[in-house]
C-alpha positions in Angstrom: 98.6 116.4 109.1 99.5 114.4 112.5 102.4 113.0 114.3 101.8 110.2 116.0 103.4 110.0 119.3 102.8 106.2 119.5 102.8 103.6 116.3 101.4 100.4 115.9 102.3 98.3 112.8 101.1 94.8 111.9 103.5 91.8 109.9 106.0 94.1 111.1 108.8 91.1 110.6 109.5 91.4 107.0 108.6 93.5 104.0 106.7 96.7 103.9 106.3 96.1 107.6 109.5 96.1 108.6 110.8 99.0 106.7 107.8 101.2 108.5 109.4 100.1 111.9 112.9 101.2 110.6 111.3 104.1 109.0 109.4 105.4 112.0 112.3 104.4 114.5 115.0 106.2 112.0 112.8 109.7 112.0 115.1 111.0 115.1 114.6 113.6 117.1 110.6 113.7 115.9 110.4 109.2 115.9 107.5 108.4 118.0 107.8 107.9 121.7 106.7 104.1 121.6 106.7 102.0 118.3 104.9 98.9 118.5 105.8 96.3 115.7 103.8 92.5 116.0 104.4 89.6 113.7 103.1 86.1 114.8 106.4 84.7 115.7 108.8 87.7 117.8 111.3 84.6 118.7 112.2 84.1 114.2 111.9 87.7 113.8 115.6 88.2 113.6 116.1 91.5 111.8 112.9 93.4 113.6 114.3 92.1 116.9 117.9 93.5 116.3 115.9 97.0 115.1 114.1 97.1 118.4 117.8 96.0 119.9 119.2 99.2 118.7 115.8 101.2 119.5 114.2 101.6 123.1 110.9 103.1 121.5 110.7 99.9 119.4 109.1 96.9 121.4 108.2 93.8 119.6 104.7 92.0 120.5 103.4 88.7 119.3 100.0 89.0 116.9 98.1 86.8 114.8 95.9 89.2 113.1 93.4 86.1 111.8 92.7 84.9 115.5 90.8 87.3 117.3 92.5 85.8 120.6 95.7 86.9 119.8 94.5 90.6 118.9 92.8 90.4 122.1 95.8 89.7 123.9 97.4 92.3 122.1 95.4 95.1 122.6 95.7 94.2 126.5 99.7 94.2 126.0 100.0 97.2 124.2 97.4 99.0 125.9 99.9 98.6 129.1 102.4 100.0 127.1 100.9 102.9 125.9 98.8 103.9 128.8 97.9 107.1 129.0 99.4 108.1 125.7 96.9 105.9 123.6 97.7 104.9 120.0 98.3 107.8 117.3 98.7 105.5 114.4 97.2 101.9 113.3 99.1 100.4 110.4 97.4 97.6 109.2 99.5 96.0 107.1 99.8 92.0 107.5 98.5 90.1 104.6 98.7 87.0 102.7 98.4 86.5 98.9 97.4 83.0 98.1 97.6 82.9 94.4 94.2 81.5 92.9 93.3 81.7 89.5 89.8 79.7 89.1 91.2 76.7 88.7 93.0 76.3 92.0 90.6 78.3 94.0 89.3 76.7 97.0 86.7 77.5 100.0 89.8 76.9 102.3 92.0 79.8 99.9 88.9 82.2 100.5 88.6 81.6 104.2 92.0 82.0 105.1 92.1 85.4 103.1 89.2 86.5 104.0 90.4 86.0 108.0 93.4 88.0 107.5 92.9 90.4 104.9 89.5 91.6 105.3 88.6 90.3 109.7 92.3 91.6 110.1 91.8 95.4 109.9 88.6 95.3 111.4 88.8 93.3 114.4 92.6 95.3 114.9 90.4 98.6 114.5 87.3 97.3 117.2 90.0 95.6 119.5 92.6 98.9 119.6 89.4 101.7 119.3 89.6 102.4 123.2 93.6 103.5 122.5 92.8 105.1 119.4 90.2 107.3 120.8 92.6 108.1 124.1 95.3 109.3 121.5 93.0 111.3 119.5 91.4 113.4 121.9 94.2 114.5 123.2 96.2 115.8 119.8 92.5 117.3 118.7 92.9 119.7 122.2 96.7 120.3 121.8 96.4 120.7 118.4 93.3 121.9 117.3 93.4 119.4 114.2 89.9 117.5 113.3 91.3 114.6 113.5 94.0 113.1 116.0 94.4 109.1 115.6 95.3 107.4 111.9 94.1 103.9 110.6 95.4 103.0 107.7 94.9 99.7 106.1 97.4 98.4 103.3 95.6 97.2 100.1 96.5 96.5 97.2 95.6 98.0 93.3 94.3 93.8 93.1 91.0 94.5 95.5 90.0 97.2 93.0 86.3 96.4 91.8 86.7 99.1 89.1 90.4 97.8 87.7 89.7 94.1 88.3 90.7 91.9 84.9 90.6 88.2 86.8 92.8 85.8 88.9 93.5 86.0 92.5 90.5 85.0 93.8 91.1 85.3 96.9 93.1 87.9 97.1 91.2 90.3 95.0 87.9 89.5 97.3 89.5 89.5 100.3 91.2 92.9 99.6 88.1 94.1 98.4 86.2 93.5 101.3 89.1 95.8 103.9 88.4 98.4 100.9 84.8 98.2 102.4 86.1 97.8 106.0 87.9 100.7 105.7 85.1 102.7 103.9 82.7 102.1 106.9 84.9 102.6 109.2 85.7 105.8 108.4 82.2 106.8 108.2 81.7 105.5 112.0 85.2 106.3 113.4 85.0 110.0 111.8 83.0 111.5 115.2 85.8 110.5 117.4 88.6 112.5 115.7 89.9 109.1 113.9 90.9 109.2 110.2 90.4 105.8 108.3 92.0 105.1 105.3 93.1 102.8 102.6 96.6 102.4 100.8 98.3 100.8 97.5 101.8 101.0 98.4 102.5 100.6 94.8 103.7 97.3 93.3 106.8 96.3 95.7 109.5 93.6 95.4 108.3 92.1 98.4 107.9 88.5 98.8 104.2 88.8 97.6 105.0 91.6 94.6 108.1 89.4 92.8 111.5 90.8 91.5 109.7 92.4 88.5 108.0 94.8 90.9 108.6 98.4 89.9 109.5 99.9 93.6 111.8 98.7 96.3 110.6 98.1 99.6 112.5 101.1 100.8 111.1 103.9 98.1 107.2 102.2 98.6 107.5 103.1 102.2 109.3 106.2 101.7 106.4 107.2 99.5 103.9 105.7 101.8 105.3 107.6 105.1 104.7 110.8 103.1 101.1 110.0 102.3 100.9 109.7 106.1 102.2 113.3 107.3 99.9 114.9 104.6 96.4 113.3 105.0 93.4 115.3 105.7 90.1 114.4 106.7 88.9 115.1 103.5 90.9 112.0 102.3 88.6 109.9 104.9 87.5 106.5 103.3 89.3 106.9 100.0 91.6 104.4 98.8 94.8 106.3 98.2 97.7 105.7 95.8 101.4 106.2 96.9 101.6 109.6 96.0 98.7 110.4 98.0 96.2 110.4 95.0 92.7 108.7 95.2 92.2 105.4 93.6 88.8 103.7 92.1 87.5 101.2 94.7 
């Protein structure tokens, strides 16, 4: 179990994104000390910016998760903010879902994916490491915990190898290859005190889930936030389900 004195959550301007930043700011007295939320554009981010408005742990920073020079800037920015405190909690959860079936997939489709879905989480994990590591050494000495910093990607049931029946091309691959991101990561990252670890969220009525979805945006993260206060390291490198159960890669 952890709690995160400091929160960083990517595509943090709509979605399952922005319902963890409402979520983690609405967890008073125990919300984190300093909630980062990043979306590419802060100035059209009219609902995240009125959240962080009404919240003074809640700063808004501009990210592009597929350009590495915007998640360097980033990691400079919030590294500022955090100083000393580090970073208890990576949420990487921006995505994209360009919907491919064979016939309309394209080496552009793949590409742009495969920048954000798969180079996302990883080059957020390299870039933010130093923070992550400052947070997590800490809450392993206060605490006594074997673990004291949390990545956790956001996947998706779609970049499931074992449970793959076709379409979304791009999506499935790209999705497939944070699965792998995240399984390595974990394995390297483990040393340092820092959990790694995938999650479906369920299937959402999100803009990328549909109306048909099963699970509102506020019962996925609901869910999801309760995965988070339970994880162990023994969950390290497992894609999770909602409800905290392990999932076939």
């Amino acid at each position: 179990m952890i709690r995160a004195k400091t929160v960083l959550v990517t595509g943090a301007n709509r979605g399952l994104g922005l319902e963890f930043i409402k979520q983690f700011a609405g967890l008073k007295p125990a919300a984190p000390e300093i909630i980062l939320a990043t979306c590419r554009n802060p100035a059209e981010a009219t609902e995240l910016n009125h959240v962080a408005e009404q919240n003074a742990n809640v700063k808004v920073l501009k990210l592009d998760v597929s350009r590495m020079e915007s998640i360097e800037e980033c990691a400079v920015e919030a590294s500022n903010i955090l100083g000393d405190k580090g970073l208890g909690l990576l949420v990487n959860n921006a995505g994209i879902n360009i919907v491919t079936a064979l016939r309309q997939v394209t080496m552009e489709s793949m590409i742009e994916s495969y920048k954000t879905n798969t180079c996302g989480p990883l080059f957020m994990s390299k870039s933010f490491l130093p923070v992550l590591k400052k947070h997590a050494v800490q809450e392993k000495k206060a605490n006594k915990t074997p673990f004291g910093s949390v990545i956790l990607n956001v996947t998706g049931i779609l970049g499931s190898i074992a449970k793959s029946n076709g379409g979304f091309y791009s999506y499935r691959v790209s999705k497939a290859g944070g699965n792998m991101v995240t399984k390595t990561l974990a394995s390297e990252l483990k040393s340092y005190g820092i959990l790694t670890v995938a999650l479906h969220p369920g299937w959402v009525k999100t803009d990328m889930g549909g109306p048909k979805a099963q699970l509102s945006i506020e019962e996925s993260v609901t869910k999801s936030m309760d995965v988070i206060q339970n994880l162990t390291m023994a969950k390290a490198g497992h894609m999770l389900d909602n409800d905290g159960n392990e999932m076939p890669f």
